[in-house]
C-alpha beads as a LAMMPS data file, in Angstrom:
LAMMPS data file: protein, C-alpha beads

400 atoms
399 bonds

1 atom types
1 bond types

-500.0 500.0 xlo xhi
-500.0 500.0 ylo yhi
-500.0 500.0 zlo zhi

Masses

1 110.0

Atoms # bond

1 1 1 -0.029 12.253 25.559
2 1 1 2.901 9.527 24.585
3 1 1 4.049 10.193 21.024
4 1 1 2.523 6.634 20.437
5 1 1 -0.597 6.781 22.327
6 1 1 -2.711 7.000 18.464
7 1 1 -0.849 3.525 17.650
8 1 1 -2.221 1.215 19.896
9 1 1 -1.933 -1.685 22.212
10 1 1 1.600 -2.891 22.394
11 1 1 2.293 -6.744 22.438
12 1 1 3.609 -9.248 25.200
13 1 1 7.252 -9.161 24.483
14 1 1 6.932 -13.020 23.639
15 1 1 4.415 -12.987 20.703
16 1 1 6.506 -9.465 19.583
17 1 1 9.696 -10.876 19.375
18 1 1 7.417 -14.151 17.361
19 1 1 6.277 -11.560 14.925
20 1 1 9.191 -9.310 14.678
21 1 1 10.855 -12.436 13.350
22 1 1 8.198 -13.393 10.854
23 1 1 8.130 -9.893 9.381
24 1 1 11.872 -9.660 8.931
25 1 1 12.079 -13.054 7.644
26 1 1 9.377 -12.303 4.967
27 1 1 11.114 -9.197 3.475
28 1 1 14.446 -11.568 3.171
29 1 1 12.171 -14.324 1.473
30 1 1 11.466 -11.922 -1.200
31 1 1 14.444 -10.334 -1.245
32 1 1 16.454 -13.936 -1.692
33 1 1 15.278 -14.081 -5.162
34 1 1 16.798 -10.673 -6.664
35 1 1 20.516 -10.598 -7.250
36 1 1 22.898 -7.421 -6.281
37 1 1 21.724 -5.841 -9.483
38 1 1 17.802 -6.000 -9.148
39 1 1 17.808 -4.374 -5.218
40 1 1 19.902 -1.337 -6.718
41 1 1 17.584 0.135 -9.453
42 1 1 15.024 2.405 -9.086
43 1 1 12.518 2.341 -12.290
44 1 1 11.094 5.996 -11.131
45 1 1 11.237 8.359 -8.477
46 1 1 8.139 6.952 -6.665
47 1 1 9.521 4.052 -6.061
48 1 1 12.551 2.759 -4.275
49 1 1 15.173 0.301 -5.083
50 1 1 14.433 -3.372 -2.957
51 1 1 18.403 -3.068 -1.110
52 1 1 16.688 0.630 0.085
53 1 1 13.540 -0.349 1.515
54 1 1 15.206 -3.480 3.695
55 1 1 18.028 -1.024 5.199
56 1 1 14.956 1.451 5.638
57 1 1 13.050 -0.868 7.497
58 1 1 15.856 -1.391 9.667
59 1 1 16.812 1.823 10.259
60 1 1 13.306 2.528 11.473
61 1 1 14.043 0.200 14.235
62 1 1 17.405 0.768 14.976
63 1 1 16.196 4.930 15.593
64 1 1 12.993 4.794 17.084
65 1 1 13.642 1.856 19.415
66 1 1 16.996 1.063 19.640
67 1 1 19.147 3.861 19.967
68 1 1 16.541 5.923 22.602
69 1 1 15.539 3.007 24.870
70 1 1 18.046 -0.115 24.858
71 1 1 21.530 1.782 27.308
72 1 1 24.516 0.685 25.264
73 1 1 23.051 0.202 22.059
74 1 1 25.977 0.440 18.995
75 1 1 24.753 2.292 16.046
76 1 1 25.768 -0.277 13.325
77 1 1 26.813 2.733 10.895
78 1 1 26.188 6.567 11.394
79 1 1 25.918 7.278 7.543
80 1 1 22.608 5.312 7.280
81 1 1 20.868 7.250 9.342
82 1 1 21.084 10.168 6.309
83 1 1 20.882 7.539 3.250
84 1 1 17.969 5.355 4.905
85 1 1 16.023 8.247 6.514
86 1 1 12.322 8.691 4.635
87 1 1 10.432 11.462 5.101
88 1 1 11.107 12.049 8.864
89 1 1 11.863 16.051 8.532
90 1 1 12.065 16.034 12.600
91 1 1 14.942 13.382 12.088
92 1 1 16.985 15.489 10.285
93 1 1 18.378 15.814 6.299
94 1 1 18.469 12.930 4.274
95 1 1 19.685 11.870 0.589
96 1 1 16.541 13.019 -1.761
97 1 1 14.197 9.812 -2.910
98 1 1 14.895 10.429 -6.683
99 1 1 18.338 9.863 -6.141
100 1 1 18.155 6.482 -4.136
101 1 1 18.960 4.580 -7.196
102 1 1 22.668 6.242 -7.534
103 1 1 23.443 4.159 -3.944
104 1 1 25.460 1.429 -5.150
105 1 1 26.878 1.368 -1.750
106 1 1 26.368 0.296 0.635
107 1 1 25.987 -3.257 -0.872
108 1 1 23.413 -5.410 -0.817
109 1 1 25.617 -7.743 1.504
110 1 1 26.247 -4.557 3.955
111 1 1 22.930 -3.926 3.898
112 1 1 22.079 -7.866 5.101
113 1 1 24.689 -7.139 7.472
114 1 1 22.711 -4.198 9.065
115 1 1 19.652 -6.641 9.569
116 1 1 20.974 -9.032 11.596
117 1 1 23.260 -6.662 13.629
118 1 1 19.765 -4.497 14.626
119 1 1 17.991 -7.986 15.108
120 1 1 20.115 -9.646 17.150
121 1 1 19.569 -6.530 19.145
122 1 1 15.797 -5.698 19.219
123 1 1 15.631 -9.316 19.787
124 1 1 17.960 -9.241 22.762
125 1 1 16.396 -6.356 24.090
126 1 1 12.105 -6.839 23.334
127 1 1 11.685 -8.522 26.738
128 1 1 12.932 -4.992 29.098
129 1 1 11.180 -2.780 26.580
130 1 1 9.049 -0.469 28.411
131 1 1 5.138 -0.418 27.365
132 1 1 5.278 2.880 25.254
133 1 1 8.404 1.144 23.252
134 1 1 6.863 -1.668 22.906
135 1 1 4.250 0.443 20.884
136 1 1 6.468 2.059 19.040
137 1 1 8.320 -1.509 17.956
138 1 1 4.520 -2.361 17.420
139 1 1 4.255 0.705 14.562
140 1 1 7.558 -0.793 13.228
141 1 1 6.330 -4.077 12.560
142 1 1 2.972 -2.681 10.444
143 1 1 5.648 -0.153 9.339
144 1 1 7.785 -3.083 7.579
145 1 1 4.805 -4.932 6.109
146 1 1 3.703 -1.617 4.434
147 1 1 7.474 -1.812 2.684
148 1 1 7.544 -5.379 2.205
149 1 1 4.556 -4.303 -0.098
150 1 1 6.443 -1.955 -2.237
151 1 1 9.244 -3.851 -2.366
152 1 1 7.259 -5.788 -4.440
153 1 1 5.346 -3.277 -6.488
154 1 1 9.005 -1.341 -7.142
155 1 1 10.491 -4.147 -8.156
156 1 1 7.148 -5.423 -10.233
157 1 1 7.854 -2.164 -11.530
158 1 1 11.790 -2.290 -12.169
159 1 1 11.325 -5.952 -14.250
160 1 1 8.164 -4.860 -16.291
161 1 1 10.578 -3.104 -17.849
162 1 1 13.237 -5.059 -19.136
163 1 1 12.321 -7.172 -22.216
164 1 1 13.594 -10.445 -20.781
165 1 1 10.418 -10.413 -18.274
166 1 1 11.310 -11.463 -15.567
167 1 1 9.558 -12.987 -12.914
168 1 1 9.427 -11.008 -9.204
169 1 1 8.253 -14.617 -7.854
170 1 1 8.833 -17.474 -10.412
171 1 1 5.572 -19.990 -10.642
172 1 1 3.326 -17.294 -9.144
173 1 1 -0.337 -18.009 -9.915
174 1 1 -2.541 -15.031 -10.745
175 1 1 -5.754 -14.732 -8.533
176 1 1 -8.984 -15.163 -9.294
177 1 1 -11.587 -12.510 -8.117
178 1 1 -15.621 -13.607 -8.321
179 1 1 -16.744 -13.629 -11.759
180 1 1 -20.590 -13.277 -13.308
181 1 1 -22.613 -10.385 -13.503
182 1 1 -21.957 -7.563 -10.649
183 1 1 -25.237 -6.952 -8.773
184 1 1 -25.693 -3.517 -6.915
185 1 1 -26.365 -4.678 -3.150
186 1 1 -28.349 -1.665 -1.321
187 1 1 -26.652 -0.372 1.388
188 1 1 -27.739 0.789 4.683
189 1 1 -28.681 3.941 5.318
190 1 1 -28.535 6.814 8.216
191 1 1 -26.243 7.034 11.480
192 1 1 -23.029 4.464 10.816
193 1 1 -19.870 4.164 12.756
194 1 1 -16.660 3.951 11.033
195 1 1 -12.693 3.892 12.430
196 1 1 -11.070 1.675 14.406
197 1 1 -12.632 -0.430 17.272
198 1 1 -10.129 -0.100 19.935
199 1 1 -9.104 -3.758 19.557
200 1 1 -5.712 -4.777 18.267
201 1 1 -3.285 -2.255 16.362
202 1 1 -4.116 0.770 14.128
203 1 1 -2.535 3.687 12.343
204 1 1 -3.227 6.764 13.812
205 1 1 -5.198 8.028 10.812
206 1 1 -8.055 4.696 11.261
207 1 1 -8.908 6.882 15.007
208 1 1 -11.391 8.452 16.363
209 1 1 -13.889 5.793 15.810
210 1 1 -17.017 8.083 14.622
211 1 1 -20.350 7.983 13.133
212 1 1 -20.888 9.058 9.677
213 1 1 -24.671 9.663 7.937
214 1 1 -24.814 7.079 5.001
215 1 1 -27.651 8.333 1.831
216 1 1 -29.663 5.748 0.117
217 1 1 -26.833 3.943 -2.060
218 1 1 -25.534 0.257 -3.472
219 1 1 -22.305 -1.328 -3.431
220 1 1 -21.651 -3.357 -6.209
221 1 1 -20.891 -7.545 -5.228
222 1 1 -17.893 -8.015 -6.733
223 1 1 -14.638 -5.828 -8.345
224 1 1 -14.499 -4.597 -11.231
225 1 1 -12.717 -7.699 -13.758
226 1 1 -10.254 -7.251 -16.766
227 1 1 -13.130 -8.334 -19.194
228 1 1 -15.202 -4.995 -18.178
229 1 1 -12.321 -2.854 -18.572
230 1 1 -11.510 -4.447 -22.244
231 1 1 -15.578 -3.203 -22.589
232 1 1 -14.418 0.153 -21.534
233 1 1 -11.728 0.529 -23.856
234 1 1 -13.193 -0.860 -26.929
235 1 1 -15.922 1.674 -26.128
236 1 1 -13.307 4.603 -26.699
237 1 1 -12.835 4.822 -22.756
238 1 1 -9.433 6.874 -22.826
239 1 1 -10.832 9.054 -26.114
240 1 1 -13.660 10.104 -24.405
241 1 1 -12.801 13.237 -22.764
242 1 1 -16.295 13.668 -21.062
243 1 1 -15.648 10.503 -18.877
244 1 1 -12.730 11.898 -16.819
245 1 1 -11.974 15.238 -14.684
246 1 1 -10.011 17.874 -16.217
247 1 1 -6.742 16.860 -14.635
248 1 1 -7.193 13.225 -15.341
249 1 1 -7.240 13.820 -19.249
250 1 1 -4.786 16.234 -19.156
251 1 1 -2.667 13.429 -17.382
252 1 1 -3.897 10.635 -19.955
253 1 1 -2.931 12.305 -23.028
254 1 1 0.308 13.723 -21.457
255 1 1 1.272 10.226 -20.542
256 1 1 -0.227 8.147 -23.701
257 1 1 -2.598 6.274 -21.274
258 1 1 -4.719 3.592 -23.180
259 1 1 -4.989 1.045 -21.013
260 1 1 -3.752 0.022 -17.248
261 1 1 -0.501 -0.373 -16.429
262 1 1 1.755 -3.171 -17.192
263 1 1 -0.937 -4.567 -19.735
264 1 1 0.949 -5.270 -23.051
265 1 1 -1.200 -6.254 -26.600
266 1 1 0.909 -8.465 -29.362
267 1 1 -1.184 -8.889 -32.858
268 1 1 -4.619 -8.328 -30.983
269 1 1 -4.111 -10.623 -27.473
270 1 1 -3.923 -9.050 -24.342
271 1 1 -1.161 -9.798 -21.925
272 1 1 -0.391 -8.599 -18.315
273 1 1 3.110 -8.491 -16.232
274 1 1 2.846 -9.547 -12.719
275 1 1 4.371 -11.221 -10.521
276 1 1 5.047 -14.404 -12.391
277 1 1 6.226 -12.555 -15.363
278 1 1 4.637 -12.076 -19.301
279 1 1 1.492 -13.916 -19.241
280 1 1 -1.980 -13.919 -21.296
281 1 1 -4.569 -11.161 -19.786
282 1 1 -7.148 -13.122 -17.147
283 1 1 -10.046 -11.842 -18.482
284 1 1 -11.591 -12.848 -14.900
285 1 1 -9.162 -11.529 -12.904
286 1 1 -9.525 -8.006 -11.035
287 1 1 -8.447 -4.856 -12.430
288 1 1 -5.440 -3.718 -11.509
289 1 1 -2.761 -0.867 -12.053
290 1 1 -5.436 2.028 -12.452
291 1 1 -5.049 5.425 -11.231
292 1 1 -7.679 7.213 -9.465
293 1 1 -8.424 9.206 -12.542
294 1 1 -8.720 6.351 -14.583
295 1 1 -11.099 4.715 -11.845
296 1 1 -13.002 7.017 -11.543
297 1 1 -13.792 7.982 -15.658
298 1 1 -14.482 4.308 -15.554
299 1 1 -17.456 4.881 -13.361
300 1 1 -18.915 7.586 -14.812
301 1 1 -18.793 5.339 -17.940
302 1 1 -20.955 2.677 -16.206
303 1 1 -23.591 5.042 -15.275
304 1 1 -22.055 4.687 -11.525
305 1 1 -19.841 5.516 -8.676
306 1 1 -17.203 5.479 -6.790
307 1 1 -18.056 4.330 -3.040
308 1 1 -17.233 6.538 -0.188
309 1 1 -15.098 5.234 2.327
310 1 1 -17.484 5.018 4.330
311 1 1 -20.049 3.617 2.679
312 1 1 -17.030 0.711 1.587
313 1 1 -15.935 0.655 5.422
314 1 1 -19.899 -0.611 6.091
315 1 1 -20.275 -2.567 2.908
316 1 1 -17.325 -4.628 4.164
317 1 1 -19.072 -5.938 6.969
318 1 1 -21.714 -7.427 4.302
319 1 1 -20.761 -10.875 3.566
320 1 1 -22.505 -10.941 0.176
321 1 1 -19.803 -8.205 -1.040
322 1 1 -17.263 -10.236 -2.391
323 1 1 -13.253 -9.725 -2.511
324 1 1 -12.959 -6.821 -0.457
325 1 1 -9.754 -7.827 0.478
326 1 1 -6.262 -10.031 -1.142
327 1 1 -6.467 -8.924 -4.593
328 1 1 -6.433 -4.862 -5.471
329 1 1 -6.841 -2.277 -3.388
330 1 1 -9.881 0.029 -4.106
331 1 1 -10.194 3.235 -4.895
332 1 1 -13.109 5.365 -2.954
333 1 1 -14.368 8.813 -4.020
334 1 1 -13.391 10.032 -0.514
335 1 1 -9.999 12.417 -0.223
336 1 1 -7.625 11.556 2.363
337 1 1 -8.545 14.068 5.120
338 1 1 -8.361 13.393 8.786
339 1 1 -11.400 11.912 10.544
340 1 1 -12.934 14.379 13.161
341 1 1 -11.234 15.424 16.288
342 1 1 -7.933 13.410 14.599
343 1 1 -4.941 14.677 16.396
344 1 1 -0.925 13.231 14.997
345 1 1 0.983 11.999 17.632
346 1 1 3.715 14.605 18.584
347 1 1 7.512 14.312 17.405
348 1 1 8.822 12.394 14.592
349 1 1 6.407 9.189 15.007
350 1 1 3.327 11.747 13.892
351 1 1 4.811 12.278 10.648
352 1 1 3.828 9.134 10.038
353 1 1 0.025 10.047 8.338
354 1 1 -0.723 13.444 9.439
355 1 1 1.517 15.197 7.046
356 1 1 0.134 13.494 4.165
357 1 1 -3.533 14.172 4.395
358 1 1 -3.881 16.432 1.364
359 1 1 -3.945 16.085 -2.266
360 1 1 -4.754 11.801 -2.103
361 1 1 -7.666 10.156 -2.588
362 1 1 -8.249 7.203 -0.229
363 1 1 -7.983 3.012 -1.216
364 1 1 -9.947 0.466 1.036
365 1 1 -9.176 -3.227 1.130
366 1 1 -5.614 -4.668 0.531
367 1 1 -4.070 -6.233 -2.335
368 1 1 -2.561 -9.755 -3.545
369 1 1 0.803 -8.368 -1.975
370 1 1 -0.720 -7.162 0.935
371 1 1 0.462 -9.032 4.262
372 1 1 -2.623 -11.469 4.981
373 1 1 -2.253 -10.212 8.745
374 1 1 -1.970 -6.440 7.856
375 1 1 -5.303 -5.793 6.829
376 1 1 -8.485 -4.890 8.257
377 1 1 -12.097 -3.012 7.621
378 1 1 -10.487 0.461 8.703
379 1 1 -7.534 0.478 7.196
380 1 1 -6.768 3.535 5.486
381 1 1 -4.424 3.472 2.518
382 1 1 -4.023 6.610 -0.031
383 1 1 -2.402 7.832 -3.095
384 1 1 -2.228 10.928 -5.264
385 1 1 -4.740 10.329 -8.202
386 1 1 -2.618 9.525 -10.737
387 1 1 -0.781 6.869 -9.313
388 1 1 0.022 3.719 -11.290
389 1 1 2.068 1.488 -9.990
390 1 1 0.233 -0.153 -6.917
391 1 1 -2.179 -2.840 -6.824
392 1 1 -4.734 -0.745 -7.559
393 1 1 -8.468 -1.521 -8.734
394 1 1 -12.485 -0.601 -7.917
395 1 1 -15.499 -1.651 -7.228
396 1 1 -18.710 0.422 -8.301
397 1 1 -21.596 1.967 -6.470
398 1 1 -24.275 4.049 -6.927
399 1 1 -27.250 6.518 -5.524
400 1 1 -30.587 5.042 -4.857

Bonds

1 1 1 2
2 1 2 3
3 1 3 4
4 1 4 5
5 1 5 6
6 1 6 7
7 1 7 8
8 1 8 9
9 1 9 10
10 1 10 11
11 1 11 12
12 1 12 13
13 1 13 14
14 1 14 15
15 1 15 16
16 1 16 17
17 1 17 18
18 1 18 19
19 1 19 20
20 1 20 21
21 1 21 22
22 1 22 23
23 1 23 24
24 1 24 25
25 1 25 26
26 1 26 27
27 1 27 28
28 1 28 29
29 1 29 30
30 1 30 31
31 1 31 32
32 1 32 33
33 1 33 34
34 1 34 35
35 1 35 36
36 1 36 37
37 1 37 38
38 1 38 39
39 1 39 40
40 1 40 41
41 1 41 42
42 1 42 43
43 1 43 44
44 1 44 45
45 1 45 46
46 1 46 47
47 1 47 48
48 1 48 49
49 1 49 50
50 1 50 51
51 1 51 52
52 1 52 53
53 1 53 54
54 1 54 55
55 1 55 56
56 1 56 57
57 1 57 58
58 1 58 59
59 1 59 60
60 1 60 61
61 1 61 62
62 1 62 63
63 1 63 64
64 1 64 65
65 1 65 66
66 1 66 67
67 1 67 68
68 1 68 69
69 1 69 70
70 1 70 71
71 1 71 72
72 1 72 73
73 1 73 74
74 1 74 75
75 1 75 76
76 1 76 77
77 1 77 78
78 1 78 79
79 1 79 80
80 1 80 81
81 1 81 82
82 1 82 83
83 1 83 84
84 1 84 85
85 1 85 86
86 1 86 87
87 1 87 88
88 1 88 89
89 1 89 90
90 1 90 91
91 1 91 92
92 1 92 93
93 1 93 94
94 1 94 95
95 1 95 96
96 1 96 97
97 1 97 98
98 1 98 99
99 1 99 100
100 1 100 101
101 1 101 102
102 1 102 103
103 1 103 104
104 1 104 105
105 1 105 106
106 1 106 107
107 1 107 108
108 1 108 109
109 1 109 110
110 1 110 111
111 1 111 112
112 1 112 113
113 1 113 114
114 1 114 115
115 1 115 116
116 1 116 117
117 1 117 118
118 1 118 119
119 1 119 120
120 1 120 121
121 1 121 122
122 1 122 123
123 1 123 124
124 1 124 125
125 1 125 126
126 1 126 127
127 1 127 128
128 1 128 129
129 1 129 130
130 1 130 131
131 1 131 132
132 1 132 133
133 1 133 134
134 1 134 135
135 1 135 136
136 1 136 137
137 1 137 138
138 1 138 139
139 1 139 140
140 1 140 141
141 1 141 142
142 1 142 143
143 1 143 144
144 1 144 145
145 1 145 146
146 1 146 147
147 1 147 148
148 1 148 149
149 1 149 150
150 1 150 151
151 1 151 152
152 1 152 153
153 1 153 154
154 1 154 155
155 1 155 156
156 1 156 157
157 1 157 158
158 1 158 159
159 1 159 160
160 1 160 161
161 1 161 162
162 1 162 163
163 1 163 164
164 1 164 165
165 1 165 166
166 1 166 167
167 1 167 168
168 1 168 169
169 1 169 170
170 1 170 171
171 1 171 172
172 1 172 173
173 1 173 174
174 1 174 175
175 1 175 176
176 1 176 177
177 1 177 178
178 1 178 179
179 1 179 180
180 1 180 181
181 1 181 182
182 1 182 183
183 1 183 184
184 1 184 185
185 1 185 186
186 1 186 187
187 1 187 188
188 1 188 189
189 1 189 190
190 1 190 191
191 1 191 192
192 1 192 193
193 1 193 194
194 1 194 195
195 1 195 196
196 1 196 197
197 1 197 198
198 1 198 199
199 1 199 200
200 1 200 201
201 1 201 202
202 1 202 203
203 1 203 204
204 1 204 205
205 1 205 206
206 1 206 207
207 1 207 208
208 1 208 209
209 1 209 210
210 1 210 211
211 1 211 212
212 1 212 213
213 1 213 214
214 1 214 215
215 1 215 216
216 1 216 217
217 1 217 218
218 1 218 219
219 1 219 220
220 1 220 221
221 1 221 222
222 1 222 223
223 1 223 224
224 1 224 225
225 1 225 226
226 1 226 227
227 1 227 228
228 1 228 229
229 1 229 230
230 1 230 231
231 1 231 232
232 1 232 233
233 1 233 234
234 1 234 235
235 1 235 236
236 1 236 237
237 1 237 238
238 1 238 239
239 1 239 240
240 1 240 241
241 1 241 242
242 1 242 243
243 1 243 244
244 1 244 245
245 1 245 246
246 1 246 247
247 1 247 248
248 1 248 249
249 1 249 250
250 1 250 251
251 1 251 252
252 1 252 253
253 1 253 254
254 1 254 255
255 1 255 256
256 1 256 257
257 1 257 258
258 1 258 259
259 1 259 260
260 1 260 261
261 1 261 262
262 1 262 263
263 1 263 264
264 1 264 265
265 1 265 266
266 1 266 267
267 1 267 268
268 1 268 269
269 1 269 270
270 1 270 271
271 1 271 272
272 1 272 273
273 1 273 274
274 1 274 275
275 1 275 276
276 1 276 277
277 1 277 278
278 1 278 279
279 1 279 280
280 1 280 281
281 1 281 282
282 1 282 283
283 1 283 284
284 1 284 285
285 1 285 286
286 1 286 287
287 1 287 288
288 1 288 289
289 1 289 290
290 1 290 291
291 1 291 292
292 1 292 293
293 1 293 294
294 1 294 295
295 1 295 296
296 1 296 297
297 1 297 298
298 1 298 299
299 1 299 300
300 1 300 301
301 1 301 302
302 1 302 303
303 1 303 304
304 1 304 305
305 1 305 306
306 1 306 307
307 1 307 308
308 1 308 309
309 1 309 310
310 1 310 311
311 1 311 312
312 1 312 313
313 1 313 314
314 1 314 315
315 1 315 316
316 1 316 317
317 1 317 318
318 1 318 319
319 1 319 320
320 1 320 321
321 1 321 322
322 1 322 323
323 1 323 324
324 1 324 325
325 1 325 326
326 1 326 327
327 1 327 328
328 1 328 329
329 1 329 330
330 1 330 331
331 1 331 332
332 1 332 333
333 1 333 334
334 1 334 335
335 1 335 336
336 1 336 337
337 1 337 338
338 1 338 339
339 1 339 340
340 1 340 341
341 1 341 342
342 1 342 343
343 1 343 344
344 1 344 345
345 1 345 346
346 1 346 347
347 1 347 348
348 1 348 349
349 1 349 350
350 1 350 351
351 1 351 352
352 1 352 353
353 1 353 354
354 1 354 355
355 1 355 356
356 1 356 357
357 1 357 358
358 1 358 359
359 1 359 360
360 1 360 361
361 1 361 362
362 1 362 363
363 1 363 364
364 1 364 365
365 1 365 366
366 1 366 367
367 1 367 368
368 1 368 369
369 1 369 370
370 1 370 371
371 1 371 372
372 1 372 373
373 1 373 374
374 1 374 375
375 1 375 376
376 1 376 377
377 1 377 378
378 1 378 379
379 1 379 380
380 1 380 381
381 1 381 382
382 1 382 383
383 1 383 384
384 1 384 385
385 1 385 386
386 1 386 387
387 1 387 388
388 1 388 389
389 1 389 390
390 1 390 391
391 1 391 392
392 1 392 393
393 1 393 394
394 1 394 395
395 1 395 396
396 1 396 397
397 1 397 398
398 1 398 399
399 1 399 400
């Protein structure tokens, strides 16, 4: 089997090289708005400062495609392939994540630099790629989108803590999610399939397509809004220790949780930081900035649920289940686990999910800073419980 067989269906070299350049640009368009400062901090060691994730990005490009399959390729600098490696262990050793904050060098300018010396390249060299490259550039792509994501939610992150508040995108308008009273849609039941179709690109962990037995349950229509979770914390939601598993209260109190993250109260009024900076909490906006633990106590407080992912993956398909996608992603009570007969692709390309599938709970949907083009009904995304800092929010169900 290729090492990128699990990926899927590489791209005519015209409408890659059409792409490649939309993705690249749309990292710089965020990235044009921070100055040197902003893309070297790192806020905490989950997240990664902005100047690290756009040589990362590169560097993913420049190793997997570049330097193995284009004759004559010139590495643009041997030293980034230790400072900009990830988590590839097969690659070799690289400088440790909580530490990626202490590289004030290479610049921010060096680091532009690297860009445009691997994309003149890739560019130059898209239309020879062989088919199994052309895959791999494929995973690239998705794999840049995923950063161009945190990028945002680091750097969300980084300026929600300096008292100035700053805006990540100045004028940003927060969404709107469906208001009015959630109603519990029943769900089918018995023999569904779930996983990727076969058409158009996938992670390796959406595959093997399968069929899954569904119970009686409901979905509810719509997410889970700022105005219920004000409910749930005027109701003594983070004092209630019977509401949340053991390791979720432990984490609570150790961490002075009493409400999501990046919410702020002055005298009485509720604001958020997002995107646009310090602004009044949207009572009708979704949720966002919960952990798993915190999602989950919330649902035991409602007398519900957590869906499975499967039972979201079908409830997707339902068109009277609103906001599934482009505002928070959701958390489902399903653990990230492979699907059956799941096999990671061999080499350095299959540490891409298989590695990870322990210890994380699994998020459906796609957020506000989610790539419009990057999401889909099988998408698998996944976090340790406790995490924070992502666009993070839920939607209830329940048994019938």
């Amino acid at each position: 089997m290729d090492q990128s067989e699990p990926y899927r269906k590489p791209a005519l070299a015209s409408d890659l090289s059409r792409r490649f350049q939309a993705v690249r640009e749309a990292t710089e368009a965020v990235a044009s708005g921070l100055s040197e400062e902003d893309q070297c901090v790192q806020s905490m060691p989950d997240a990664s400062p902005a100047k690290w994730h756009r040589a990362h990005t590169t560097w993913f490009f420049e190793h997997f495609v570049l330097v193995p399959h284009v004759p004559g390729y010139r590495v643009f600098d041997p030293a980034f392939g230790f400072l900009f490696n990830s988590y590839y262990d097969a690659v070799g050793p690289r400088h440790p994540r909580p530490e990626r904050g202490l590289l004030t060098r290479p610049s921010a300018a060096r680091v532009t630099e690297y860009r445009r010396h691997v994309d003149a390249a890739l560019l130059g060299a898209i239309a020879g790629l062989t088919p199994d490259c052309a895959t791999i550039a494929e995973v690239g792509l998705h794999h840049e989108q995923q950063h161009l994501e945190l990028l945002i939610t680091d750097i969300l992150h980084a300026f929600a803590a300096n008292p100035l508040h700053p805006a990540v995108i100045p004028g940003w308008h927060e969404p709107r999610g469906t208001s009015g009273g959630a109603v519990f849609i029943p769900g089918p039941t018995g023999l569904h399939g779930i996983g990727h179709d076969g058409t158009g690109f996938c992670f390796d962990n959406e595959t093997p397509a399968h069929s899954t037995y569904l119970h009686p349950h409901a979905v509810a229509s719509r997410l889970v809004l700022n105005q219920d979770w004000l409910d749930f914390i005027q109701d003594g939601g983070y004092r209630t220790p019977s509401l949340w598993m053991s390791d979720g209260w432990a984490m609570a109190r150790t961490c002075g949780w009493a409400a999501p993250l990046h919410w702020r109260q002055h005298d009485g009024v509720w604001f958020q930081f997002g995107l646009g900076g310090l602004a009044p909490l949207a009572l009708d906006a979704p949720v966002r900035h919960i952990g798993w633990y915190e999602a989950d106590a919330f649902a035991r407080w409602s007398g519900a649920r957590l869906p499975t992912e499967a039972e979201w993956e079908v409830a997707s398909r339902d068109p009277t289940i609103a906001d599934t996608t482009n505002h928070v992603w959701q958390w489902t009570e399903s653990a990230y686990r492979p699907y059956p007969g799941y096999q990671a692709a061999p080499g350095a390309i299959g540490e891409y999910n298989g590695k990870f599938m322990i210890n994380q709970m699994v998020l459906r949907g796609g957020s506000l800073a989610t790539p419009r083009c990057h999401t889909r009904p099988s998408y698998r995304n996944f976090f340790h419980p406790d995490k924070r800092w992502q666009f993070t929010g839920l939607r209830l169900a329940k048994d019938l």
